[in-house]
PDB file of N, CA, C and O in Angstrom, chain B, residues numbered from 101:
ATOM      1  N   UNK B 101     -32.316 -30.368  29.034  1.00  0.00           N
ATOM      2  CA  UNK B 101     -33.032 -29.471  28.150  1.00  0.00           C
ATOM      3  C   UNK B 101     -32.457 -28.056  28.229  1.00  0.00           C
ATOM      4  O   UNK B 101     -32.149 -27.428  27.216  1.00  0.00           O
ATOM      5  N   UNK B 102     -32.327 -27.593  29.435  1.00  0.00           N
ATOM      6  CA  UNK B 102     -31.590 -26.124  29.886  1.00  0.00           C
ATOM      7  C   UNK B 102     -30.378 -25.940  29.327  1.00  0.00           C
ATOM      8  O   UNK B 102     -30.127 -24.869  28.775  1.00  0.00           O
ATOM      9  N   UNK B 103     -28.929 -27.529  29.420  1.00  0.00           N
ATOM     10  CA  UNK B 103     -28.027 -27.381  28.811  1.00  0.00           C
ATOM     11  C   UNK B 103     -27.920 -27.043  26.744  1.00  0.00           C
ATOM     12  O   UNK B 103     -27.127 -26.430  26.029  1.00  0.00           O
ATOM     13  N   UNK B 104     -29.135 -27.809  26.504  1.00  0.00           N
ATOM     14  CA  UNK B 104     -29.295 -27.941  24.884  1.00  0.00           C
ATOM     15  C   UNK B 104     -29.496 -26.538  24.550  1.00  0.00           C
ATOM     16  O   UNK B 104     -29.034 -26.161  23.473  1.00  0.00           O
ATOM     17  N   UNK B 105     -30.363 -25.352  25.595  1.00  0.00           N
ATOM     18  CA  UNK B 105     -30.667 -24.235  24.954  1.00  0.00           C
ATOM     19  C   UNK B 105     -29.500 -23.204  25.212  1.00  0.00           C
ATOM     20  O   UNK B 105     -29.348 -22.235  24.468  1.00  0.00           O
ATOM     21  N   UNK B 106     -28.934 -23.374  25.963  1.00  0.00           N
ATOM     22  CA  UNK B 106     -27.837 -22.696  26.064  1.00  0.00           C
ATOM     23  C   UNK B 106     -26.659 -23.157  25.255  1.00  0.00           C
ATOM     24  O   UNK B 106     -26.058 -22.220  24.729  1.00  0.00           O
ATOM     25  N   UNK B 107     -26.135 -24.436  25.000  1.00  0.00           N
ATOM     26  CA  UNK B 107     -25.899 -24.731  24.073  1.00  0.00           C
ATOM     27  C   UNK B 107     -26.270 -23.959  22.404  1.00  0.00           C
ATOM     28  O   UNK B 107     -25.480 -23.236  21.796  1.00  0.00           O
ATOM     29  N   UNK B 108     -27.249 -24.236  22.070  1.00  0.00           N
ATOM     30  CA  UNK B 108     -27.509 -23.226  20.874  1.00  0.00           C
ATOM     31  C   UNK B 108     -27.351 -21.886  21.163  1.00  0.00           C
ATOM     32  O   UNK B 108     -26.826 -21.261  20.242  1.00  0.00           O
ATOM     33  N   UNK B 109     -27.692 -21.112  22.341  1.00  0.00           N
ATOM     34  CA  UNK B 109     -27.636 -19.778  22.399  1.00  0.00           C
ATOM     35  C   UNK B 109     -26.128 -19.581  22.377  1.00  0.00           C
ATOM     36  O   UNK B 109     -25.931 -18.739  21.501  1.00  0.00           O
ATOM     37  N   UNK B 110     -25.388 -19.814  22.718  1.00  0.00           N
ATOM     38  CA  UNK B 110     -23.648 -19.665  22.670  1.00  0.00           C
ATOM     39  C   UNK B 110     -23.755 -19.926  21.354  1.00  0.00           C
ATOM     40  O   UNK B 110     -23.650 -18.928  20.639  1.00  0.00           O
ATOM     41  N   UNK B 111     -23.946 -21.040  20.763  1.00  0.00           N
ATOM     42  CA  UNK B 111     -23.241 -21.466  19.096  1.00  0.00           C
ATOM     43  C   UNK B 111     -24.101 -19.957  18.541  1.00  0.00           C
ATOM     44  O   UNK B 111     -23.466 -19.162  17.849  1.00  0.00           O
ATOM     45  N   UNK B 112     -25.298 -19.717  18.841  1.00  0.00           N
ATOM     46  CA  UNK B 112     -25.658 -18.527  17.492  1.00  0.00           C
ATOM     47  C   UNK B 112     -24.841 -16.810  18.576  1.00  0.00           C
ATOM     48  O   UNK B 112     -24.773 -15.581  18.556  1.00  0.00           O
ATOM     49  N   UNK B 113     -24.719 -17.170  18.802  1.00  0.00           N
ATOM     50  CA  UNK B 113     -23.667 -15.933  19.383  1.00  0.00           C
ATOM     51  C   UNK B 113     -22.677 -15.700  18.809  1.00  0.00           C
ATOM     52  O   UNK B 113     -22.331 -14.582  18.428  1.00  0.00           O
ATOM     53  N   UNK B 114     -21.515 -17.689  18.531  1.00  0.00           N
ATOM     54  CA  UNK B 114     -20.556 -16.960  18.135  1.00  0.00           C
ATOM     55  C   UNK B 114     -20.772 -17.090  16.718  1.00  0.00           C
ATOM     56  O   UNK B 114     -20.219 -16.189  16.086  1.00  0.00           O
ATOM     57  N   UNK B 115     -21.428 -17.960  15.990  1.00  0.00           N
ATOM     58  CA  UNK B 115     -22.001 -17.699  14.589  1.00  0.00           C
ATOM     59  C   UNK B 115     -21.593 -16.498  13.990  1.00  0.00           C
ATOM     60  O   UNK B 115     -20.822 -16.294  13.052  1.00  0.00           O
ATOM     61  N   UNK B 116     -22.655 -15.260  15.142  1.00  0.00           N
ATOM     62  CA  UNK B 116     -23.185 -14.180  14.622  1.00  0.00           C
ATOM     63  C   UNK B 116     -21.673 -13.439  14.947  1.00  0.00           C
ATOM     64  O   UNK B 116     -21.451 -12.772  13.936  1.00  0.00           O
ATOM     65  N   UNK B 117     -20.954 -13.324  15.552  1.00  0.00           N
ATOM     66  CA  UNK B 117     -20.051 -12.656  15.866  1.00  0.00           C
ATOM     67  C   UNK B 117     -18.852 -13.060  14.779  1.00  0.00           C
ATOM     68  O   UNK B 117     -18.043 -12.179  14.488  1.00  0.00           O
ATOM     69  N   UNK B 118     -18.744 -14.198  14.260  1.00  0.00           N
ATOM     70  CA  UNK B 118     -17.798 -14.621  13.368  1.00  0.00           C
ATOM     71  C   UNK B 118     -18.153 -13.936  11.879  1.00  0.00           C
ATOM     72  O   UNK B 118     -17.499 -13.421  10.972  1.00  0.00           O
ATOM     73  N   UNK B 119     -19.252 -14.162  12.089  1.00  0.00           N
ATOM     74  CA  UNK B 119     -20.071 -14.043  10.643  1.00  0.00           C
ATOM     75  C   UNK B 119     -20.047 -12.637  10.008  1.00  0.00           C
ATOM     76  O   UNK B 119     -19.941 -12.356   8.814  1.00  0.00           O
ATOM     77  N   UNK B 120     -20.237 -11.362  11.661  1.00  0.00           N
ATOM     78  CA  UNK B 120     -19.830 -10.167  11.474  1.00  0.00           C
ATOM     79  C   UNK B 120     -19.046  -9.651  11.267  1.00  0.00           C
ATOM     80  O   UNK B 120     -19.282  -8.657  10.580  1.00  0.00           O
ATOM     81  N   UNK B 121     -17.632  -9.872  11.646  1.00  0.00           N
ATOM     82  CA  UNK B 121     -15.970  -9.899  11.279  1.00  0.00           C
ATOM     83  C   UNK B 121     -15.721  -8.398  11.802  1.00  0.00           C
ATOM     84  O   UNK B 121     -16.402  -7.827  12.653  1.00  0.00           O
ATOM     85  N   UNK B 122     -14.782  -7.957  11.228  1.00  0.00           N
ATOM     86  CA  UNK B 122     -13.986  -6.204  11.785  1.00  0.00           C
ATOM     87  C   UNK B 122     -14.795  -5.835  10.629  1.00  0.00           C
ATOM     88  O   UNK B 122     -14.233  -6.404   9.693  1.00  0.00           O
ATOM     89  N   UNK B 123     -15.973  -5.093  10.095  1.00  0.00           N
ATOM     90  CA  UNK B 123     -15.610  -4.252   9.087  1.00  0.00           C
ATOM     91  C   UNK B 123     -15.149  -2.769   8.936  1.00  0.00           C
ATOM     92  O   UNK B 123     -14.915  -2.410   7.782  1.00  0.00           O
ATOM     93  N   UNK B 124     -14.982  -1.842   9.953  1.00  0.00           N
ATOM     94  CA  UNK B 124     -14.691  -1.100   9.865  1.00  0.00           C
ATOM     95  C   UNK B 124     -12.770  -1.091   9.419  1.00  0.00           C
ATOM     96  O   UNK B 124     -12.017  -0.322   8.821  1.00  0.00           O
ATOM     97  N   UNK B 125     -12.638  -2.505  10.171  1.00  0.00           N
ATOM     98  CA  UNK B 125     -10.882  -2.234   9.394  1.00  0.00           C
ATOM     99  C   UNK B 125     -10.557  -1.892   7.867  1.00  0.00           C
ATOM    100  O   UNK B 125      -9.921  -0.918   7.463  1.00  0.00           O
ATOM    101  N   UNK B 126     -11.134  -2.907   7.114  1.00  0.00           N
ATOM    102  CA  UNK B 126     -11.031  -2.835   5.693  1.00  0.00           C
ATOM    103  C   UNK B 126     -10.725  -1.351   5.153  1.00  0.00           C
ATOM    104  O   UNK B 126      -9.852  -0.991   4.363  1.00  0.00           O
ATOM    105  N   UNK B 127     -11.629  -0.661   5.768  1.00  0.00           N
ATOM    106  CA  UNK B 127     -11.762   1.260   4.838  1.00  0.00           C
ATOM    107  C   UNK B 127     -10.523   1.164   5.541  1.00  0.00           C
ATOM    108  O   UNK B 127      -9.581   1.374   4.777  1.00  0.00           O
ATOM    109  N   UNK B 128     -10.163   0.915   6.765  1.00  0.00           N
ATOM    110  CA  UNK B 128      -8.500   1.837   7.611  1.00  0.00           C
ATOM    111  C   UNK B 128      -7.658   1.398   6.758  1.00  0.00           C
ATOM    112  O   UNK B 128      -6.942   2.275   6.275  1.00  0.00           O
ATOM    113  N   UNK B 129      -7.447   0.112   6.317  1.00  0.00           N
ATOM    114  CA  UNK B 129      -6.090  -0.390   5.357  1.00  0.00           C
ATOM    115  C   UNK B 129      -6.005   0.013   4.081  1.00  0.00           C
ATOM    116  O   UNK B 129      -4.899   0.150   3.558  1.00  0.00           O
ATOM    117  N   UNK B 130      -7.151   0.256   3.409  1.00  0.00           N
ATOM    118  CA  UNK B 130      -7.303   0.915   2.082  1.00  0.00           C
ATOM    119  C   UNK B 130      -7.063   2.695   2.261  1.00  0.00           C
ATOM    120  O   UNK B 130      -6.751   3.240   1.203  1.00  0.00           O
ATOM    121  N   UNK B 131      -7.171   3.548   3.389  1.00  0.00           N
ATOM    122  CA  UNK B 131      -7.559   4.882   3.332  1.00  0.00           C
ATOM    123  C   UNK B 131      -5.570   5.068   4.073  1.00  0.00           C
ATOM    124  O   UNK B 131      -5.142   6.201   4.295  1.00  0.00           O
ATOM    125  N   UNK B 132      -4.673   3.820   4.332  1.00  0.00           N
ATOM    126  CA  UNK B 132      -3.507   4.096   4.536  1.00  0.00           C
ATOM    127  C   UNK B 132      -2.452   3.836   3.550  1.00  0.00           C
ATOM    128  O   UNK B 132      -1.296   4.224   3.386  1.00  0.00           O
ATOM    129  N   UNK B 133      -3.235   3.067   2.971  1.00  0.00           N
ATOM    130  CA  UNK B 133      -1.968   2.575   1.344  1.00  0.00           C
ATOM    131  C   UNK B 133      -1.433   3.706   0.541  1.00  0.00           C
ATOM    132  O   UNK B 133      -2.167   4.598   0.114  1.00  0.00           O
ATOM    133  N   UNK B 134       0.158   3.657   0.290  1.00  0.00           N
ATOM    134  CA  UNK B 134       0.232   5.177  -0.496  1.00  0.00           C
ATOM    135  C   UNK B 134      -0.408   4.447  -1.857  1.00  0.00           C
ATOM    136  O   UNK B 134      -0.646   3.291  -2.207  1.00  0.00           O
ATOM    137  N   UNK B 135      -0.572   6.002  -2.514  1.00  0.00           N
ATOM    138  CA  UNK B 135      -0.893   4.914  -4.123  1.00  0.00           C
ATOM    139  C   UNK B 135       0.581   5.663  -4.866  1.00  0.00           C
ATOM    140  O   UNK B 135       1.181   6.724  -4.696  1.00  0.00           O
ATOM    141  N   UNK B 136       0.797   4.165  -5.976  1.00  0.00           N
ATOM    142  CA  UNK B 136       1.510   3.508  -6.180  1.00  0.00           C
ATOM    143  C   UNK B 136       1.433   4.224  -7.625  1.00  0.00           C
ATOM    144  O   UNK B 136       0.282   4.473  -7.985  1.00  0.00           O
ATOM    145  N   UNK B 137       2.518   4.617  -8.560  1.00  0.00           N
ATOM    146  CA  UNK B 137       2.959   4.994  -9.917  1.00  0.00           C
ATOM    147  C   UNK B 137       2.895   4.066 -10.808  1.00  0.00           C
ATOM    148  O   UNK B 137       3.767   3.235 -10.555  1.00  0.00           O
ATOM    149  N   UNK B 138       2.232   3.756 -11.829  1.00  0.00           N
ATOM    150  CA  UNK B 138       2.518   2.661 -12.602  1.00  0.00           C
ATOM    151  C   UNK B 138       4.013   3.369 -13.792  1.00  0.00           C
ATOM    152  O   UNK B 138       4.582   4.456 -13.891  1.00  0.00           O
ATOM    153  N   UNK B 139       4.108   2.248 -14.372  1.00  0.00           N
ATOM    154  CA  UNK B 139       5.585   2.812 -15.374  1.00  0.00           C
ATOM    155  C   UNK B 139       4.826   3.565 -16.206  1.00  0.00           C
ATOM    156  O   UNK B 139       5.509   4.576 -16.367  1.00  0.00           O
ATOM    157  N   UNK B 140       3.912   3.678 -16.779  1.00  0.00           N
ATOM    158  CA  UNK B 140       3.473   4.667 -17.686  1.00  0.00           C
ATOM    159  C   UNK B 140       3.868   6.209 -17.178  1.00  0.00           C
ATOM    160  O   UNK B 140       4.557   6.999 -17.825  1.00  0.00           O
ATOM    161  N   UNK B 141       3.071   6.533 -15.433  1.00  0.00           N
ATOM    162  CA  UNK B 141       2.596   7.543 -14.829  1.00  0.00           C
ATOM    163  C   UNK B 141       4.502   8.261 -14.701  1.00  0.00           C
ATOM    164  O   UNK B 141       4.832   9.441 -14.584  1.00  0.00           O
ATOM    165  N   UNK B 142       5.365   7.080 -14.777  1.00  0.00           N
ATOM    166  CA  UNK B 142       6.549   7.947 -14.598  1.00  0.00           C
ATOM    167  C   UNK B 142       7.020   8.193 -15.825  1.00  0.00           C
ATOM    168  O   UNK B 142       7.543   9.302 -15.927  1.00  0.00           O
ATOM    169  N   UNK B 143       7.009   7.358 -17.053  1.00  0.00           N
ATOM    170  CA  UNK B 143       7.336   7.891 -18.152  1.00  0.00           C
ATOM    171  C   UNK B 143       7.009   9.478 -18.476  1.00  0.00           C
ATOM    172  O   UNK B 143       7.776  10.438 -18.556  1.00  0.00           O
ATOM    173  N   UNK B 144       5.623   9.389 -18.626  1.00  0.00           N
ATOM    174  CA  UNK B 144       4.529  10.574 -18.842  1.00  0.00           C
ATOM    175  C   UNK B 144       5.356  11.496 -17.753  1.00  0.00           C
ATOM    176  O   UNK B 144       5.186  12.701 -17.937  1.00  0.00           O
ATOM    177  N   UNK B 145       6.400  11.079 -16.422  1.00  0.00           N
ATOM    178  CA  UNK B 145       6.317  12.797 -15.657  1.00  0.00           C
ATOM    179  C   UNK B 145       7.991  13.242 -16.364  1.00  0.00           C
ATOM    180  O   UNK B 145       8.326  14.392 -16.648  1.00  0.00           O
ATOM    181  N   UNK B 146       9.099  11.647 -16.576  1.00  0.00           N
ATOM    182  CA  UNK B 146      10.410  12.082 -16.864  1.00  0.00           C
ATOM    183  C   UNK B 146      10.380  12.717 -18.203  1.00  0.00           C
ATOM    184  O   UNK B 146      11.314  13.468 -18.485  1.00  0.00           O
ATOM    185  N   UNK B 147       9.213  12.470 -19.270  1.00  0.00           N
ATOM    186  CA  UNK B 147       9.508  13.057 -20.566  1.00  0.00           C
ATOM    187  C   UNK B 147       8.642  14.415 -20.604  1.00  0.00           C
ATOM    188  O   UNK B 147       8.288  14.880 -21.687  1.00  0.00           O
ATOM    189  N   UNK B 148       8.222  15.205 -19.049  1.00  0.00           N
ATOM    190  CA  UNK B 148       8.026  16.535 -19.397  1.00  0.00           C
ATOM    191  C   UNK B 148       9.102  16.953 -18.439  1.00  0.00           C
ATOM    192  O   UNK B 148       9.784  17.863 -18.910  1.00  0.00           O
ATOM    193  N   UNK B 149       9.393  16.644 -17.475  1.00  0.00           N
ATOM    194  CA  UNK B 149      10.844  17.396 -17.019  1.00  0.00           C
ATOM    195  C   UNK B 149      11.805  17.170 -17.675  1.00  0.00           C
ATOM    196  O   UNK B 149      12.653  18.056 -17.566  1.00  0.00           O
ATOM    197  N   UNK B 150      12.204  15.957 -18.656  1.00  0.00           N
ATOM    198  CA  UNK B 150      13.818  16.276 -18.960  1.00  0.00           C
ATOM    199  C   UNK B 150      13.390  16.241 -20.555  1.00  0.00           C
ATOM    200  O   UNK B 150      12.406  15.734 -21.093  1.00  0.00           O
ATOM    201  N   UNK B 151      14.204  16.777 -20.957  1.00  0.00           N
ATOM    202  CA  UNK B 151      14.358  17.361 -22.794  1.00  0.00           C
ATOM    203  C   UNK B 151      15.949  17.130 -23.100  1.00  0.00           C
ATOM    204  O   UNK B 151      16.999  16.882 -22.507  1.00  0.00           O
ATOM    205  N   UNK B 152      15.388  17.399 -24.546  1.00  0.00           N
ATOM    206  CA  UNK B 152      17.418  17.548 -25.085  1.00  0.00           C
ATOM    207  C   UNK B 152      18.287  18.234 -24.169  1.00  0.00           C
ATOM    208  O   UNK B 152      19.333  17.838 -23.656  1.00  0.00           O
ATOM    209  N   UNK B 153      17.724  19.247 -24.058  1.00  0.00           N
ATOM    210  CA  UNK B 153      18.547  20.303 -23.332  1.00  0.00           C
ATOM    211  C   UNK B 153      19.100  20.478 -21.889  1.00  0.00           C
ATOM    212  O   UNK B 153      20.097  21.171 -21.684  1.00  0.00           O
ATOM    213  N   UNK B 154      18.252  19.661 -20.623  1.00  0.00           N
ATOM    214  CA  UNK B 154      18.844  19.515 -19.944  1.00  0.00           C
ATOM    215  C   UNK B 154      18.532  17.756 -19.511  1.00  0.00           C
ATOM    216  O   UNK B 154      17.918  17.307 -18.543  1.00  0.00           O
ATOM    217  N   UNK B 155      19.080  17.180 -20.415  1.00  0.00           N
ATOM    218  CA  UNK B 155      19.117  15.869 -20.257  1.00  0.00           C
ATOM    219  C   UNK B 155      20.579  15.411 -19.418  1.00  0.00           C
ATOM    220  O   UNK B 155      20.590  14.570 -18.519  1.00  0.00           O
ATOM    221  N   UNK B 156      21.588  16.026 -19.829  1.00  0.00           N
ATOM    222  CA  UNK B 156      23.066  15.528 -19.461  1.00  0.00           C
ATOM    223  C   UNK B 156      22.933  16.370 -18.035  1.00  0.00           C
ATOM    224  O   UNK B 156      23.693  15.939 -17.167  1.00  0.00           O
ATOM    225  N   UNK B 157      22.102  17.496 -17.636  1.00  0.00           N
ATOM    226  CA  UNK B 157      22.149  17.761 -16.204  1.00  0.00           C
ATOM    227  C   UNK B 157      21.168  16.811 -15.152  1.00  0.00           C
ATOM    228  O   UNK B 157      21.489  16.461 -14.017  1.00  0.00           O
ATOM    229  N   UNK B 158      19.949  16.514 -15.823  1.00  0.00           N
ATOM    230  CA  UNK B 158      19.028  15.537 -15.067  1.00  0.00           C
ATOM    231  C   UNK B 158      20.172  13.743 -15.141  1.00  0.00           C
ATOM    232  O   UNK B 158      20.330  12.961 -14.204  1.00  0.00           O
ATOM    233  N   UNK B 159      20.669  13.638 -16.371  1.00  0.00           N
ATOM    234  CA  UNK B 159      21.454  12.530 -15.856  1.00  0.00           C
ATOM    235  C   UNK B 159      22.472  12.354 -14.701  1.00  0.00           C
ATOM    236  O   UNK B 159      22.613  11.356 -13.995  1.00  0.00           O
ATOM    237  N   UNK B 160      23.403  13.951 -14.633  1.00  0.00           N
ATOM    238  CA  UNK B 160      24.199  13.942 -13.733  1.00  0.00           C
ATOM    239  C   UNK B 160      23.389  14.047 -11.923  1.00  0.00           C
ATOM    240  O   UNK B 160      24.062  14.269 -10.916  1.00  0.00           O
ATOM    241  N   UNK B 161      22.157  13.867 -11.919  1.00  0.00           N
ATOM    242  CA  UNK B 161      21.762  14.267 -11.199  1.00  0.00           C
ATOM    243  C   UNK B 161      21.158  12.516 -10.318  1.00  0.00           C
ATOM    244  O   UNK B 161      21.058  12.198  -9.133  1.00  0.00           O
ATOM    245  N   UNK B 162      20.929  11.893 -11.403  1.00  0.00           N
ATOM    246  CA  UNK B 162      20.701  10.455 -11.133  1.00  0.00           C
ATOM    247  C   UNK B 162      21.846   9.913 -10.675  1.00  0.00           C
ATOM    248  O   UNK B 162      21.783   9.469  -9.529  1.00  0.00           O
ATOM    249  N   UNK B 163      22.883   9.820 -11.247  1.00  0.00           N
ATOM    250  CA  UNK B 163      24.410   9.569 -11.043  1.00  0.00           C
ATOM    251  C   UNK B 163      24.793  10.140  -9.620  1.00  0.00           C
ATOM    252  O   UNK B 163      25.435   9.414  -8.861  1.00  0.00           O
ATOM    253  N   UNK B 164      24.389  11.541  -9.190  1.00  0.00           N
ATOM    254  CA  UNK B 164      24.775  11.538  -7.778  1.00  0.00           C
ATOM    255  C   UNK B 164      23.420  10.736  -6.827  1.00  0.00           C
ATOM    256  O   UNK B 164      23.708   9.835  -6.040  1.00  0.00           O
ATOM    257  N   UNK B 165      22.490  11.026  -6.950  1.00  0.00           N
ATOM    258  CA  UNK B 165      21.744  10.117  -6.308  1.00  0.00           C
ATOM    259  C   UNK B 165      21.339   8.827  -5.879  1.00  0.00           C
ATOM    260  O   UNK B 165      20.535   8.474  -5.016  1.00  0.00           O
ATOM    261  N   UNK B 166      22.368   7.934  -6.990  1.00  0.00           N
ATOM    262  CA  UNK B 166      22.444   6.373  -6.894  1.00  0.00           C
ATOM    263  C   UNK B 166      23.994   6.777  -6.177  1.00  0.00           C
ATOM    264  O   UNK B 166      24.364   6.037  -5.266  1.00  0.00           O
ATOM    265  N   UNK B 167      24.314   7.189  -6.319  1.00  0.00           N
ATOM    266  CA  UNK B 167      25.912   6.947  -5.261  1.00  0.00           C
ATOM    267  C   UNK B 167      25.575   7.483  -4.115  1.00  0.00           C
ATOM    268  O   UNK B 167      25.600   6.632  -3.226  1.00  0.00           O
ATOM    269  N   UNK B 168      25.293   8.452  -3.773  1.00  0.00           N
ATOM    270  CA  UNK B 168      24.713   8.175  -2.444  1.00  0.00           C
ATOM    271  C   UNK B 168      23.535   7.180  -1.939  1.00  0.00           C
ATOM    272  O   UNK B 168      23.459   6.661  -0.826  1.00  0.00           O
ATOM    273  N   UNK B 169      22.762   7.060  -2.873  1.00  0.00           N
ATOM    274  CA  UNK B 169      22.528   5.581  -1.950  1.00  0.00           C
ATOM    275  C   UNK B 169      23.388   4.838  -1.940  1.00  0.00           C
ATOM    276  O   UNK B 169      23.830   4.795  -0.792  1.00  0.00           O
ATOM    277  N   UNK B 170      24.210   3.826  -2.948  1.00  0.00           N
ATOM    278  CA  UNK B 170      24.640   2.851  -2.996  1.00  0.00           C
ATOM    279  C   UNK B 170      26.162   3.562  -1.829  1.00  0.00           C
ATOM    280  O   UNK B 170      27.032   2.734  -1.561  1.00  0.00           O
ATOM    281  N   UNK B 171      26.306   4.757  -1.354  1.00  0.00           N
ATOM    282  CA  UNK B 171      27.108   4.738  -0.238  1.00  0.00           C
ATOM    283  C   UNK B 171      26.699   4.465   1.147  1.00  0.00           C
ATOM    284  O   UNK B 171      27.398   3.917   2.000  1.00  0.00           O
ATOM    285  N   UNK B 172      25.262   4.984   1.319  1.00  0.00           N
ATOM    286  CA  UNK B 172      24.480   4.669   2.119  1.00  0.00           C
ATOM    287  C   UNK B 172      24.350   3.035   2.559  1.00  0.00           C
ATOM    288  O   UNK B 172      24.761   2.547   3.612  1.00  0.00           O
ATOM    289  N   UNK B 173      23.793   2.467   1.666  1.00  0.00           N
ATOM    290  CA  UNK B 173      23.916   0.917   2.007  1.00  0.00           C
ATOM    291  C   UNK B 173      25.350   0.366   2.336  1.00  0.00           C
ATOM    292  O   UNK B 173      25.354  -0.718   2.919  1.00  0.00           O
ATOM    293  N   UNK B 174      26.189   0.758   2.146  1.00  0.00           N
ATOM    294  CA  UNK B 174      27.429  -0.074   2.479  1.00  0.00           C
ATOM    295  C   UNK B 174      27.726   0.521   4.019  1.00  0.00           C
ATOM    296  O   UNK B 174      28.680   0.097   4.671  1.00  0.00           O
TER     297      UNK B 174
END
């Protein structure tokens, strides 16, 4: 009889302990995520920095920046 109640008292222990989970993690993984640009949010920022006018300097400017990466990786 002693084993049966202890028996249940362990099972609703770990029940309750399973059942409770981490919640305080959840807010930590959400309050560390960067947030993320959709393609709109960059359209909307490249078509107020670059114009007719300094388009061929913002291009030359992409052009050095992919070559140094792509020197970087090798």
């Amino acid at each position: 009889m002693l084993r049966k109640i202890l028996t249940i008292v362990v099972q609703a222990i770990l029940c309750f302990s399973l059942l409770s989970g981490c919640k305080g993690s959840s807010s930590d993984t959400q309050s560390e995520q960067e947030a993320v640009k959709t393609e709109a949010e960059y359209k909307a920022e490249a078509d107020k920095e670059i114009n007719k006018d300094n388009m061929a300097e913002e291009l030359d400017k992409i052009e050095k920046t992919m070559a140094q990466e792509a020197a970087q990786e090798q």
